[in-house]
N, C-alpha and C positions, 0 to 999 in steps of 0.2 A: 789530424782532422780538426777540422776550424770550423766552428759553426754560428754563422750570423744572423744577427737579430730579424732580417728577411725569414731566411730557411727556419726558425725557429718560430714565425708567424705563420708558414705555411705550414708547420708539423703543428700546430694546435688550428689550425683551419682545417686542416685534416682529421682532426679528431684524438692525433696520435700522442699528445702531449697537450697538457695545460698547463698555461703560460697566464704569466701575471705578473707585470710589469709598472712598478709603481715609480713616486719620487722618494726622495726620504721620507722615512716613518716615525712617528715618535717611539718610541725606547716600547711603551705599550702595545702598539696596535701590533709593532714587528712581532713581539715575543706572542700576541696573538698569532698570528699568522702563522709564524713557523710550530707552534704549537698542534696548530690543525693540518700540519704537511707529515706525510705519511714517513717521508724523507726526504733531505737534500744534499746538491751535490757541491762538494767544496771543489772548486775548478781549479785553483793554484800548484803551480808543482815547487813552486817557493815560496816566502812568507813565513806568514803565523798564521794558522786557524783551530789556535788552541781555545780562544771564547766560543767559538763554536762548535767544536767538537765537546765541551763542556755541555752547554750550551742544550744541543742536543740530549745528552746525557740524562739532565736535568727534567725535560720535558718529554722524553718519551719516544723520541722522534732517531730515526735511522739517520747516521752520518755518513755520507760516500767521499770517502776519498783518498786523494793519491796515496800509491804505496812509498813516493818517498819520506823523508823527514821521518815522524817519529810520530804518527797520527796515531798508527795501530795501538801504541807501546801504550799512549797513553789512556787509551780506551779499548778494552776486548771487544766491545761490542760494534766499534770502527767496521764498516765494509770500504774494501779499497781496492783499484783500478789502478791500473800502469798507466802512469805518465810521467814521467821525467828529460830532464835538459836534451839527453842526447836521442832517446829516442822517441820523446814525442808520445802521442796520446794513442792509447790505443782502445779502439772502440770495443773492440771484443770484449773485454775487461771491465768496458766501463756500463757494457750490455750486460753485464753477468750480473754485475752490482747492483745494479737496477732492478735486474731480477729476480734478486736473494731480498732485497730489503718489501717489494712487491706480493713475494709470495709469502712470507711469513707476518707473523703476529708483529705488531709494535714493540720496540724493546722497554721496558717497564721504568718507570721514568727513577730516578733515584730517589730515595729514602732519604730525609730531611736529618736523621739519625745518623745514615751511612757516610754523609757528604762532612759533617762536624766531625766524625771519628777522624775522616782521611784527614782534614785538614790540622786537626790534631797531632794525628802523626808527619805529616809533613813539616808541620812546627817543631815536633820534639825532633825532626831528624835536623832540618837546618841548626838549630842549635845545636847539639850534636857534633856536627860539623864544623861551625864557628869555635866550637870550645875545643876541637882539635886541633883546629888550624889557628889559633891563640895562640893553645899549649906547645905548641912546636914552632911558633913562632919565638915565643917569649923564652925557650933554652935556646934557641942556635943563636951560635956564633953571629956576631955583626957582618955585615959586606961592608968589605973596603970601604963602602962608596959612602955607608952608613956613617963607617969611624971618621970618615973626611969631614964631617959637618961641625 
């Protein structure tokens, strides 16, 4: 289902959507904006829309989007609709979503506290990581390819 910026003029002439259509915005006014939207819909079924599902997080605001990739994973509070490569968008889904993030309360924006802990531990786990993948670098054996130099 493909829907263009015509039919999309007519679903808010109709009452049935509000639509708002700018140029770029400076870095402020957007994070205005999206702050005062109840929710939006991240349209891609590929990509990144990892700064905005932060993004969201952040400011309070309902994230919709696709169940491919790894949106969900990284936010519980993610609502998400089918759409992907092969099979396409499907609306019913993306109606549901609509209508879950519509009916309930705003999700509660994050905690300025909660957001340094995470970042915290996402620090100590890459390190972590690095010192393992070091450590088992620096015992194994050369490759050939290594000793050839």
């Amino acid at each position: 289902m493909r829907v263009d910026a015509g039919r999309l003029r007519q679903m808010h002439d109709q009452g049935l959507i509000e639509l708002d259509i700018r140029p770029y915005l400076p870095e402020p006014e957007l994070l205005g904006l999206m702050a005062r939207a109840w929710a939006w819909v991240l349209p891609y079924r590929f990509g990144t829309h990892s700064g905005w599902v932060e993004l969201g997080r952040d400011l309070g605001t309902w994230v919709i989007a696709p169940d491919c990739g790894f949106y969900a994973a990284q936010n519980p509070g993610i609502l998400t609709y089918h759409n992907t490569e092969a099979t396409g968008l499907d609306a019913k889904s993306l109606r549901s979503a609509v209508h879950a993030a519509v009916t309930q309360p705003r999700p509660r924006p994050a905690a300025w506290a909660e957001r340094m802990i995470e970042r915290d531990l996402a620090r100590a786990s890459h390190e972590a990581l690095y010192e393992q993948v070091r450590t088992i670098r620096a015992g194994a054996p050369a490759s050939p390819a290594r000793e050839r130099r």
